[in-house]
C-alpha positions in Angstrom: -21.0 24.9 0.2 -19.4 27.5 2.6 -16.6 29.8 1.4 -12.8 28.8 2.5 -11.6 31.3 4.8 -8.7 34.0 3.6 -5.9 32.8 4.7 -2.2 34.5 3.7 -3.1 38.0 3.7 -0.2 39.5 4.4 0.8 41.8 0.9 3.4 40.3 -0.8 5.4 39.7 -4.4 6.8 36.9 -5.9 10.5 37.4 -6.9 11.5 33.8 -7.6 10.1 30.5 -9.2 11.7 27.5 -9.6 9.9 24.3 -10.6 6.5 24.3 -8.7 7.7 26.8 -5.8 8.0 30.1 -5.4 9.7 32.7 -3.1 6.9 35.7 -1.7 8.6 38.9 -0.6 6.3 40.7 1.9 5.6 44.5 0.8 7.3 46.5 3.8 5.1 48.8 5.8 8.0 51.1 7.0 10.5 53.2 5.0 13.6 51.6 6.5 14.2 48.3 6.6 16.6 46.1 8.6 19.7 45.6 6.5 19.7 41.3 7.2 16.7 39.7 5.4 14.5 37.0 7.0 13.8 33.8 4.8 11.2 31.3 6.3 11.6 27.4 5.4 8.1 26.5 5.5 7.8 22.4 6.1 7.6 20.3 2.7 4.7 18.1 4.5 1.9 21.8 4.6 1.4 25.1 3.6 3.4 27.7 4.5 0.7 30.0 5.5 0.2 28.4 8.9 2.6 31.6 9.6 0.6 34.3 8.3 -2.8 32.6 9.1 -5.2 35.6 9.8 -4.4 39.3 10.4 -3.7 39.7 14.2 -2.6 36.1 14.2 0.5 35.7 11.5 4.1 35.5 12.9 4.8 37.2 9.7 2.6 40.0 9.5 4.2 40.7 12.9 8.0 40.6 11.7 6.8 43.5 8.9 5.7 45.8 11.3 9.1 45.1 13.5 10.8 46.5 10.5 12.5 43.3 9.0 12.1 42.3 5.2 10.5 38.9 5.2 10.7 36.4 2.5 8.4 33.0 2.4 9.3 29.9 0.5 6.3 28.3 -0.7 7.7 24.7 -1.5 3.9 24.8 -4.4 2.0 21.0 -5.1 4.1 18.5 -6.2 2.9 15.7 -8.5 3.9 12.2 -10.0 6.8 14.2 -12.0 8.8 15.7 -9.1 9.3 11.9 -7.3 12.6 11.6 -8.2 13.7 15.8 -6.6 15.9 14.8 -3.6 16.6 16.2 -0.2 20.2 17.3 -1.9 17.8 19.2 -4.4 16.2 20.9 -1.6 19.1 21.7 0.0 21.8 22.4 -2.3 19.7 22.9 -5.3 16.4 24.8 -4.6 17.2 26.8 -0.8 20.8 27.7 -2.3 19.1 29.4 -5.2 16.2 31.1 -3.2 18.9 32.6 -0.7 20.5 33.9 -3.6 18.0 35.2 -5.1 17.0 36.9 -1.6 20.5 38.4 -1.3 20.4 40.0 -4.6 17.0 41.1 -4.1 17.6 42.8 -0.7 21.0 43.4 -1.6 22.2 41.8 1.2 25.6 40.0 2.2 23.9 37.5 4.8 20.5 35.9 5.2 18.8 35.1 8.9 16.7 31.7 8.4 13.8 30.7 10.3 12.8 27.1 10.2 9.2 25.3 11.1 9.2 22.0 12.0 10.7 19.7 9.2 11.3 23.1 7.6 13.8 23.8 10.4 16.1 20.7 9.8 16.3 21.7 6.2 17.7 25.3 7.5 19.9 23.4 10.0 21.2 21.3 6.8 21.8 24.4 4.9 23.3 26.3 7.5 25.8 23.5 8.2 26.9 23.1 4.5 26.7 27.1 3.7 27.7 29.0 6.7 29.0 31.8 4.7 25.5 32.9 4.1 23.9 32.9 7.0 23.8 35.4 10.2 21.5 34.1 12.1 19.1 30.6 12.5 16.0 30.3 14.4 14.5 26.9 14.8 10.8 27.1 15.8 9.8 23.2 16.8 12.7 21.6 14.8 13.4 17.7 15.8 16.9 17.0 15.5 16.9 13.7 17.5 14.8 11.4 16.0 14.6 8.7 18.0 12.4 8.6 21.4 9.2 7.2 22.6 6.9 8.9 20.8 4.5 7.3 17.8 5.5 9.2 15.7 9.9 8.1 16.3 8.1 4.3 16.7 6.2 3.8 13.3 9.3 5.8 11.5 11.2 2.9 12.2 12.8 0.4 9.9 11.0 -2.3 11.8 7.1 -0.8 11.0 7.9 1.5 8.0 8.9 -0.2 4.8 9.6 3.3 3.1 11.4 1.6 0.1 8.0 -0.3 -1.0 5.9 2.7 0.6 7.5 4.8 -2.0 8.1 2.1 -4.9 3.7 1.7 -4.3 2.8 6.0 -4.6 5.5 7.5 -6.2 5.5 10.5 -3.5 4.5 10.5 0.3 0.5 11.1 -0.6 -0.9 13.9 1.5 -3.8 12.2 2.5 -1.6 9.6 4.0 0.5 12.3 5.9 -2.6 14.0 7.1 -3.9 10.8 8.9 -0.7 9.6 10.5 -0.5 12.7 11.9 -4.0 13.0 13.0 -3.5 9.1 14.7 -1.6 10.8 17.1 -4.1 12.2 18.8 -7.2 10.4 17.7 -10.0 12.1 19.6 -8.6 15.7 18.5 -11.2 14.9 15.5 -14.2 14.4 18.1 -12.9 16.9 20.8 -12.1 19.7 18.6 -15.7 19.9 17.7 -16.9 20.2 21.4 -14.8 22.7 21.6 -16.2 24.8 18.8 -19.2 24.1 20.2 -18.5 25.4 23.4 -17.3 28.2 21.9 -19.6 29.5 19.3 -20.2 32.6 21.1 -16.5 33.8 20.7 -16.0 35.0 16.6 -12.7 35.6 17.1 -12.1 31.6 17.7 -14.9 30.6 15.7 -12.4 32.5 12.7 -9.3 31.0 14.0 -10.5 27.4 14.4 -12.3 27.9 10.9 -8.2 29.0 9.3 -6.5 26.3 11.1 -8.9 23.3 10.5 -8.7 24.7 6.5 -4.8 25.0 7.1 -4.7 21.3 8.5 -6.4 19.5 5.8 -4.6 21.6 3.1 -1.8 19.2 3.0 0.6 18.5 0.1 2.6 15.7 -1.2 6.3 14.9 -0.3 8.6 14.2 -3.5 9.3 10.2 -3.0 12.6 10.4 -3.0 13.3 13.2 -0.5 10.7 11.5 1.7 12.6 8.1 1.2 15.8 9.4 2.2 14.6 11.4 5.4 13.3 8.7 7.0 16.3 6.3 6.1 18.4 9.0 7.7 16.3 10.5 10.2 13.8 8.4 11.7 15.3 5.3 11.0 19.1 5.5 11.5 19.2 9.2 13.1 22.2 10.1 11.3 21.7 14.1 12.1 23.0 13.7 15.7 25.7 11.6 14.6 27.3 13.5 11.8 27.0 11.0 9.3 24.3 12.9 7.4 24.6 12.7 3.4 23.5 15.2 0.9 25.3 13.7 -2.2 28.8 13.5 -1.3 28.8 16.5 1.5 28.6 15.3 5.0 26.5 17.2 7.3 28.7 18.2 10.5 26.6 19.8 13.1 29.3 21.2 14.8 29.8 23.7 11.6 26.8 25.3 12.2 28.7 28.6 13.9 25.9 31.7 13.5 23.8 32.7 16.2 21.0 30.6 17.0 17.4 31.1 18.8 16.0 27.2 19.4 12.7 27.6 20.0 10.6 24.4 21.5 7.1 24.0 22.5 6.9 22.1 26.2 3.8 19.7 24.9 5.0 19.2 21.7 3.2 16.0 20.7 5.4 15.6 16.9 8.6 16.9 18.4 9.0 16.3 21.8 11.0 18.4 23.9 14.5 16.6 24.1 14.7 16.1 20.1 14.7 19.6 19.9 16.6 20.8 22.8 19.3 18.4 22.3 20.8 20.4 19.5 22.1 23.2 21.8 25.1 20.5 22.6 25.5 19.9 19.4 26.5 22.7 16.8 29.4 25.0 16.9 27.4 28.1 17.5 29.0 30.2 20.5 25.9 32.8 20.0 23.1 30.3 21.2 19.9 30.6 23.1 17.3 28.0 23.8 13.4 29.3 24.6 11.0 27.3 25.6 7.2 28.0 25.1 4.1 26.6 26.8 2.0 24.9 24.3 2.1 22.2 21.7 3.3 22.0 17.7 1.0 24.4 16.7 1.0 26.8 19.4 4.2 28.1 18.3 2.3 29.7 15.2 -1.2 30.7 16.6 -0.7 30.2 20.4 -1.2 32.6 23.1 2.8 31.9 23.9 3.5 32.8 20.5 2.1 36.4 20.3 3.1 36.8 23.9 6.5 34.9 24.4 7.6 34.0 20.8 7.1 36.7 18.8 7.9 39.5 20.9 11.2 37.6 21.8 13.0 36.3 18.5 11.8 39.9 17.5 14.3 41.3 20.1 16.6 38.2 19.5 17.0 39.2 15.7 16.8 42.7 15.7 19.8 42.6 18.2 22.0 41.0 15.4 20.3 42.3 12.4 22.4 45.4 11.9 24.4 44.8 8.9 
């Protein structure tokens, strides 16, 4: 049986726990440090380390060097005992405590917050309810619309998904059943993706990446039932986001507080957030400091693209450093 590959080796600490997650601070690699800290919402569906993947190819490992202090949530494994933790928890409970545990740590007054994917609605969310605390938001792939013509919008939908029974059957949103809805997007990915290794067995440097991404992909985790059960009711189902009817217990979510600077980042061949449920939210928050960037690519390219070493990263690097000063 081959070795894994080392993934996440970026140096880092762990100054917070909190059930089964835990906050990793990345060691800085220069004596000053930008007085705003970076905290990345990884998504609660994988790993966070599809953004420090491989040396050379991590998004954080990049943001180090650039001089900012960089802070990871790693949501951990759930299992049958955390079905009940709700999006509120998430939210209000576990984020709110792991940006104040950020603050004191980097004695800071405000936070900047990148979000991936499902990881960037929870920032939106937070951002919305607790825009005291944060300078700056950068969503990387983030759908805010739900509904549209992809498969993914179609089989969310109160019509296909029973997620009341899905949930009542498993508890929490299994991995392994994540991993293949995800993977029936693009069926022949599974049989194309080994041509292409094939065709390039010559060339280590992919024969390494695809090796870290195809462990990355399968390294899925569980979603906790009931914070599954309400994002699809409110999401994918009756897309409550872009209405401002949003509930996280008895706070509304009202997009148009969202008032730091943003960076919207989309991918133009997004095949799990399609252009428009991302881009949409430009019109829709109160931010007057807003810019939207679109890169070439699809879901993943944003992480371990060519666009993202040579559009993304160079550019929310300029982006934040520009409003990082204190």
């Amino acid at each position: 049986m081959s070795r894994p590959p080392k993934v996440a080796q970026t140096p880092s600490e762990v100054i917070y726990r909190e059930n089964k997650l835990r906050v990793l601070h990345y060691l800085p690699t220069m004596k000053r440090v930008l007085p705003v800290p970076i905290v990345i919402v990884s998504s609660l569906i994988n790993k966070y380390y599809i953004l420090d993947l491989l040396p050379g190819k991590s998004y954080v490992e990049y943001l180090v060097k650039q001089g900012f202090g960089v802070y990871m949530i790693d949501w951990g494994t759930l299992d049958y005992d955390d079905r009940t933790v709700t999006l509120e928890d998430h939210i209000n409970g576990y984020l709110a405590n792991i940006v104040s545990s950020v603050m004191k740590h980097a004695r800071a007054k405000k936070i900047s917050l990148i979000g991936y994917c499902m990881g960037g609605t929870m920032a939106l969310m937070y951002a919305a309810l607790h825009q005291r605390r944060v300078k700056n938001l950068v969503t990387l792939a983030t759908p805010v619309d739900f509904h549209n013509d992809t498969l993914l919008s179609i089989w969310g939908r109160r019509k296909y998904f029973n997620v009341d029974k899905f949930i009542e059957t498993y508890g929490n949103a299994p991995a392994e059943i994540l991993y293949s809805t995800f993977m029936m997007l693009k069926p022949t990915k599974n049989i194309t993706k080994y041509v292409d290794l094939l065709e390039n067995m010559h060339n280590e440097e992919y024969v390494r990446t695809y090796l870290a991404f195809d462990y990355w992909i399968n390294d899925a985790v569980p979603v906790a039932g009931e914070t599954f059960r309400q994002f699809i009711k409110d999401t994918y189902q009756d897309n409550l986001l872009i209405q401002n009817r949003m509930q996280l217990g008895k706070r509304q979510i009202h997009l148009q507080n969202v008032k730091c600077s943003l960076l919207n980042v989309a991918a133009e061949h997004d095949e799990i957030v399609p252009l428009k449920s991302s881009t949409v939210l430009m019109d829709l928050i109160g931010s007057k400091d807003k810019e939207l960037l679109t890169v070439k690519g699809g879901h993943h390219g944003l992480s371990i693209g060519p666009s993202a070493r040579t559009v993304f990263w160079p550019k929310s690097v300029e982006w934040l450093k520009a409003r990082s000063q204190g």
